[in-house]
MARKE-158250 format. One record per residue (C-alpha): residue number from 0; x, y, z. Coordinates in Angstrom, 1 decimal. Each point is the difference from the previous one (the first is absolute). Example, Ala and Ser with C-alpha at 12.3 -4.5 7.8 and 13.67 -1.06 7.14 Angstrom:
> 0  12.3  -4.5  7.8
> 1  1.4  3.4  -0.7
% end
This chain:
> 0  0.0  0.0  0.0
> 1  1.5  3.5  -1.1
> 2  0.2  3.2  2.2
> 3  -2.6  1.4  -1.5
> 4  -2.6  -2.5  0.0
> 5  0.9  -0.3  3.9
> 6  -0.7  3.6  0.5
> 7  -3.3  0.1  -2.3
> 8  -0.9  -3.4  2.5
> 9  0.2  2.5  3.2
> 10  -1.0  2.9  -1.9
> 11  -3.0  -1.7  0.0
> 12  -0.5  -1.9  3.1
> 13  0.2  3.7  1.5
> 14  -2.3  1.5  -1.7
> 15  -2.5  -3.0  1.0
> 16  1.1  0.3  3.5
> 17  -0.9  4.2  -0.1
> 18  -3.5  -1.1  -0.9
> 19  -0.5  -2.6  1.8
> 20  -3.1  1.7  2.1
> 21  -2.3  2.9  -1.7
> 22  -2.4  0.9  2.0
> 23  -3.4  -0.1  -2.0
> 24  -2.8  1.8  0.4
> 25  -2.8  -1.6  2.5
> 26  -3.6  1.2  1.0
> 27  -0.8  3.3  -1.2
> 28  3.9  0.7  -1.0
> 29  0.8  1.7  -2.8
> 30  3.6  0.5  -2.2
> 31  0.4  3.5  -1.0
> 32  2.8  2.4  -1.0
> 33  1.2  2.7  1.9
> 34  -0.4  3.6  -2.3
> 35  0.9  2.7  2.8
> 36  0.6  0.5  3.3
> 37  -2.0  3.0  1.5
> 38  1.7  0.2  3.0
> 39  -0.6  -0.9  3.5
> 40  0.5  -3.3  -0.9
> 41  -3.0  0.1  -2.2
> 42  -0.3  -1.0  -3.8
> 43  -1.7  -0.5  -3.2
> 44  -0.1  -3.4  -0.5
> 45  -1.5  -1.4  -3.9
> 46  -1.6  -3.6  0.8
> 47  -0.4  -2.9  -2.4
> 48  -3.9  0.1  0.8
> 49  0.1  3.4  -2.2
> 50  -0.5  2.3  3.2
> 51  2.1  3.1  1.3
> 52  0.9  -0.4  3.9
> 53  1.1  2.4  2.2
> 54  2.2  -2.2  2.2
> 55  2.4  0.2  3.2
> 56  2.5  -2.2  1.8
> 57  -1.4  -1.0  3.2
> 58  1.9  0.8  3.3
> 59  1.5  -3.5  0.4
> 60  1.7  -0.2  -3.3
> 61  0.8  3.8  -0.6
> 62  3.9  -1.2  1.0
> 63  0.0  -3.2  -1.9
> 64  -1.6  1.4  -3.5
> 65  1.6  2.5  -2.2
> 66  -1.8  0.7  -3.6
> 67  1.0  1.9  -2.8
> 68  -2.1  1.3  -3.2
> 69  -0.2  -3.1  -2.2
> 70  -0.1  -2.9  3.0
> 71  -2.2  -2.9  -0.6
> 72  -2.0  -0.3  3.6
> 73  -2.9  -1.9  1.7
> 74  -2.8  2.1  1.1
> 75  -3.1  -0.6  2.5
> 76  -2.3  1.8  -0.7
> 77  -1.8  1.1  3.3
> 78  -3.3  -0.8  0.8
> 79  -1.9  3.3  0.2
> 80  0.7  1.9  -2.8
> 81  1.8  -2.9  -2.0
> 82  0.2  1.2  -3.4
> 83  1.9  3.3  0.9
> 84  1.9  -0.9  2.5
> 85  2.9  -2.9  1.5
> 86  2.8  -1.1  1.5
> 87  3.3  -1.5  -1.5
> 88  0.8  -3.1  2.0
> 89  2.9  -0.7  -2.7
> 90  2.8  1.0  -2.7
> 91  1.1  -2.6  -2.1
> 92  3.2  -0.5  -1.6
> 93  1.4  0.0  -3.7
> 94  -0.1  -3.8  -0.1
> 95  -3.4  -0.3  1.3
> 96  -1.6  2.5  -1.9
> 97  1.1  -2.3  -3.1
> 98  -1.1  -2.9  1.3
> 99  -3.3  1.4  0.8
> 100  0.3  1.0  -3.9
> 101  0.9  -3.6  -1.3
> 102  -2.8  -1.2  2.1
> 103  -2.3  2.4  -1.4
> 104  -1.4  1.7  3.7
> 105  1.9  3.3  -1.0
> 106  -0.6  1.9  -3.5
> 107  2.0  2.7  -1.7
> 108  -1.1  3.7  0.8
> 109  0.3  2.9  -1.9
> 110  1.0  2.7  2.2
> 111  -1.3  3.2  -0.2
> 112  0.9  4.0  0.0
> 113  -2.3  2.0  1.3
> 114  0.6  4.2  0.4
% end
């Protein structure tokens, strides 16, 4: 076996072992993409169930979660007031937003400018 076919081996043995676990969505969970932050750890979140959310990062996970403009996350939607507003209970990574693609639970988005 050749150098390189060694490293493609473990190349991809890693990249199965980064996306080993994706958290999926359960109950009323929904996958959306992150378009701005508005501050005060609020932000306009676009979800896959064709709905605009207003959402924030609750108190216990305002440490552990940081988002940027772009970031694949999984929103719950609260339950008074649902369609306009959530939380984000998760980010997910580079590898497991394309695994969420190959399985089909996460399609393209056209971003958009608006001034």
């Amino acid at each position: 076996m050749s150098i390189a076919e060694r490293m493609a081996e473990e190349k991809a043995a890693k990249e199965a072992e980064e996306i080993s676990r994706v958290k999926l969505p359960r109950g009323n969970q929904v996958i959306g993409v992150l378009e701005a932050r508005l501050g005060g750890s609020r932000m306009r979140v676009r979800c896959f169930d064709n709905k605009t959310r207003i959402c924030r990062i609750p108190g216990r996970l305002k440490k552990k979660l940081w988002v940027r403009d772009g970031d694949t996350v999984l929103v719950e939607p609260w339950e008074l007031g649902g369609n306009e507003k959530g939380d984000v209970v998760y980010v997910y990574t580079r590898n497991q937003v394309r695994w969420l693609k190959n399985k089909g639970l996460v399609k393209e988005v056209a971003v958009s400018e608006e001034f």
